[in-house]
C-alpha positions in Angstrom: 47.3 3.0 9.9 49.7 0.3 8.0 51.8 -2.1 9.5 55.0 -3.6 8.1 55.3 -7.1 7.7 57.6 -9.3 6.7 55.8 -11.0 3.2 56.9 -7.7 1.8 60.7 -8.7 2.1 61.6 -5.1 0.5 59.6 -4.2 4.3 57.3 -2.4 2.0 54.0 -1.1 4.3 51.3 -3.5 3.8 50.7 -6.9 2.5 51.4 -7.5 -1.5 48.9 -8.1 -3.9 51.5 -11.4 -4.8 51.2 -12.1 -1.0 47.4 -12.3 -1.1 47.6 -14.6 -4.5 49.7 -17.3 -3.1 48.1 -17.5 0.1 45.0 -18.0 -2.0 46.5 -21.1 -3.3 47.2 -22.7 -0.3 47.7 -20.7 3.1 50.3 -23.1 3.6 52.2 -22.5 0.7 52.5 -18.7 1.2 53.5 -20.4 5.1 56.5 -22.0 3.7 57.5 -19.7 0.5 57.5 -16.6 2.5 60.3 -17.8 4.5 62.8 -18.0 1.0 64.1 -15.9 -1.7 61.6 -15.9 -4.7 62.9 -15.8 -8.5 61.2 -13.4 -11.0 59.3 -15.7 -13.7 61.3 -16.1 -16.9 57.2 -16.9 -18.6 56.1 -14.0 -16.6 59.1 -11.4 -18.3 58.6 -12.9 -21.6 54.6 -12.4 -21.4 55.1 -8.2 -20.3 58.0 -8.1 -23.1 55.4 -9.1 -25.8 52.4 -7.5 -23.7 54.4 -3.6 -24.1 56.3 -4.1 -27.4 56.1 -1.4 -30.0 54.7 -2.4 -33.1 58.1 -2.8 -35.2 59.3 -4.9 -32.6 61.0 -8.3 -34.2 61.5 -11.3 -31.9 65.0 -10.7 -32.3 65.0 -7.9 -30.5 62.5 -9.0 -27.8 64.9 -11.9 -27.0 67.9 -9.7 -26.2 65.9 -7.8 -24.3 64.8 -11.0 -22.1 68.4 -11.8 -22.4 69.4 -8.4 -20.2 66.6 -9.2 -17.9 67.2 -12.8 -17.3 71.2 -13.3 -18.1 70.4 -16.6 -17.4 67.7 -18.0 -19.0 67.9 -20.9 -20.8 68.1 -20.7 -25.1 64.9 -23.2 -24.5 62.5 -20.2 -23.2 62.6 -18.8 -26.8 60.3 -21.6 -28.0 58.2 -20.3 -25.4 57.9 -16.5 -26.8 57.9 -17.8 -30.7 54.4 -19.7 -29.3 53.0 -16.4 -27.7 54.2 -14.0 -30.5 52.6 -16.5 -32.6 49.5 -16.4 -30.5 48.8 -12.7 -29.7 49.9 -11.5 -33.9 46.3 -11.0 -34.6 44.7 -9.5 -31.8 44.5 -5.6 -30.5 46.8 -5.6 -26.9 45.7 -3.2 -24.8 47.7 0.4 -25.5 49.4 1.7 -22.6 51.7 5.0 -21.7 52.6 4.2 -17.8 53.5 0.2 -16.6 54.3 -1.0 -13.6 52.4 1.2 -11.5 52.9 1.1 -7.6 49.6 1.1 -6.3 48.5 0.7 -2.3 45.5 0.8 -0.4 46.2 2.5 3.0 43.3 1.2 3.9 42.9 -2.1 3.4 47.3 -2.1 3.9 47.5 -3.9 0.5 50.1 -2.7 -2.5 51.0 -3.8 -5.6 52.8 -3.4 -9.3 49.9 -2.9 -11.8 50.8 -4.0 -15.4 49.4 -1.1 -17.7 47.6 1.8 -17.8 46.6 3.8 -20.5 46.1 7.6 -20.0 44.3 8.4 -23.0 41.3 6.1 -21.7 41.7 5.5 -18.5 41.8 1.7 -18.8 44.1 -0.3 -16.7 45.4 -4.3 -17.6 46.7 -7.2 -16.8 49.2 -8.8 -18.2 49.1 -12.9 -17.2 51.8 -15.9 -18.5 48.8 -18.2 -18.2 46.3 -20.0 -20.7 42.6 -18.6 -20.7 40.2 -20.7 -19.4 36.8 -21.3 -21.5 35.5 -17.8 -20.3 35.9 -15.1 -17.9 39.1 -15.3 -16.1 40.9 -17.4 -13.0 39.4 -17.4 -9.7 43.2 -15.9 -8.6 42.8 -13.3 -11.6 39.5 -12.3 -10.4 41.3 -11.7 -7.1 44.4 -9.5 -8.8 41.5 -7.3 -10.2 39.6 -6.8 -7.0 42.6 -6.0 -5.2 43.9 -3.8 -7.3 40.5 -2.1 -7.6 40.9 -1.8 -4.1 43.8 0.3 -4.6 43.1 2.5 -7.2 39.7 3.7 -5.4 42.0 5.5 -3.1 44.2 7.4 -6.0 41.5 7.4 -9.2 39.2 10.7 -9.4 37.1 8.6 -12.0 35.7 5.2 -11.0 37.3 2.4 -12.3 35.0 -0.8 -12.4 36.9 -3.4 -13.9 40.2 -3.9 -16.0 41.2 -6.2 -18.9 43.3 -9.5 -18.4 45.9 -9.9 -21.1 46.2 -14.1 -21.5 49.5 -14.0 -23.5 50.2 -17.3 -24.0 46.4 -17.6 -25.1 46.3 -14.3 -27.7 43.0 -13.7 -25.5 42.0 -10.0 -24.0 38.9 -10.2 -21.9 37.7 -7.6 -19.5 36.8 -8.6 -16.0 34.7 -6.4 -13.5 35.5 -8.2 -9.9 32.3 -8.8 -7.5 31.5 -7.9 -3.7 32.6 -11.9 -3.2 36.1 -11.1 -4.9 36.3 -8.2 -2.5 35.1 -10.2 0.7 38.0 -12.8 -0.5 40.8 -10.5 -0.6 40.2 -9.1 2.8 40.3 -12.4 4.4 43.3 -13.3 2.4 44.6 -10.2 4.0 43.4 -11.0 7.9 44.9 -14.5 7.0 48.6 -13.3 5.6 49.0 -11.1 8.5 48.2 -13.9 10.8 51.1 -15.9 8.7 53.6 -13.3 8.7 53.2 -13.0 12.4 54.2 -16.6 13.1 50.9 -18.2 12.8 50.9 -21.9 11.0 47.4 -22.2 8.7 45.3 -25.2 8.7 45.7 -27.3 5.6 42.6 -26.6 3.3 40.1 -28.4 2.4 41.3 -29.4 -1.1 45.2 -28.4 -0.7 47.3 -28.0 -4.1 50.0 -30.7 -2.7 50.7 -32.2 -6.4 54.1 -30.8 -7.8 54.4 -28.9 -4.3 58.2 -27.7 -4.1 56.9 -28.0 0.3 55.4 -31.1 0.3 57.8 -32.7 2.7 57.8 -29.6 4.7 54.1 -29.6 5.0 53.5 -33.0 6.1 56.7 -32.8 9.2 55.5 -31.9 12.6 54.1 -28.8 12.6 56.7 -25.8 12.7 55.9 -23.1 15.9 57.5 -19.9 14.6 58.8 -19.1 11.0 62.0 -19.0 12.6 61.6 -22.9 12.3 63.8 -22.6 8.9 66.7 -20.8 10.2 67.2 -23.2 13.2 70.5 -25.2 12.4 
């Protein structure tokens, strides 16, 4: 049986696969950003635009599309998708015919938006706004995967090991195949969101991501009992 807690915002059953991510980061930072409104990512939109674009599709065209998404997005950004449709021009982007795919796990209480599926082979992908690293994929990648591996063991009547990670920004497609330590990482990032959402303050870990930290000051105040901390006045 699920439980409804408040990282969800929509009050969506379960903990989100984003959720789980951010509190991998830094417990603290989930802590603090869970208590605001979050922004879609302008990099993010541009990445999925390019990621699920026909093959006729000009840059032109991709751009008014990111326009209706994001009325507000700065003429800047185009530079931004000019560099990835530069980057991705030769490389094969995995087909899909379903994206955005709710998927939950009522077992582990986890749900998520999956970026691609393709019927005709069963493959599932990806889609990041990052840069590759040398090989393989991000520890927080490897997490996305396992988690939504998690999920789709529940719905799938074939097994699905693994899925591909689209690095747009990169033009690099690799797949990844997540390990019994991804899964043991996602269910403590679950145990430890939960404790979170419930008013519970993390401990600061070991090597906290505090540079560039939008909560910096927040973090390092006396330590806040109860989330309801930020709408005292």
């Amino acid at each position: 049986m699920t439980e409804t807690y408040r990282s969800s915002k929509n009050r969506i059953t379960g903990v989100s696969i984003s959720s789980i991510i951010t509190a991998f980061h830094c417990p603290r930072r989930y802590y603090f950003y869970s208590a605001i409104e979050s922004k879609p990512s302008e990099r993010y939109s541009i990445c999925k635009q390019i990621s699920c674009m026909g093959p006729e599709a000009t840059e032109e065209e991709l751009w008014e599309n990111i326009c209706i998404i994001h009325p507000d997005i700065a003429d800047e950004k185009r530079s931004f998708l000019k560099e990835c449709l530069k980057a991705t021009r030769n490389i094969p982007l995995r087909p899909w015919t379903e994206t955005d795919i709710l998927v939950r796990s009522d077992r582990a209480g986890i749900h998520g938006l999956l970026d691609k599926y393709n019927a005709a082979t069963g493959e599932y992908a990806l889609t990041r706004c990052t840069n590759a690293p040398n090989k393989g994929c991000w520890p927080d990648d490897a997490l996305r995967a396992a988690a939504f591996l998690i999920c789709l063991e529940e719905t799938c009547t074939t097994k699905v090991e693994g899925m591909y990670i689209e690095y747009i920004p990169s033009g690099i497609v690799r797949y990844y195949k997540p390990t019994p330590k991804d899964r043991r990482m996602v269910l403590q990032l679950i145990h430890k969101v939960r404790d979170i959402d419930k008013g519970g303050f993390p401990k600061k870990p070991l090597s906290p991501p505090c540079s560039g930290c939008s909560f910096l000051e927040q973090c390092q105040q006396n330590k806040p009992q109860r989330l309801s901390f930020f709408f005292k006045k």
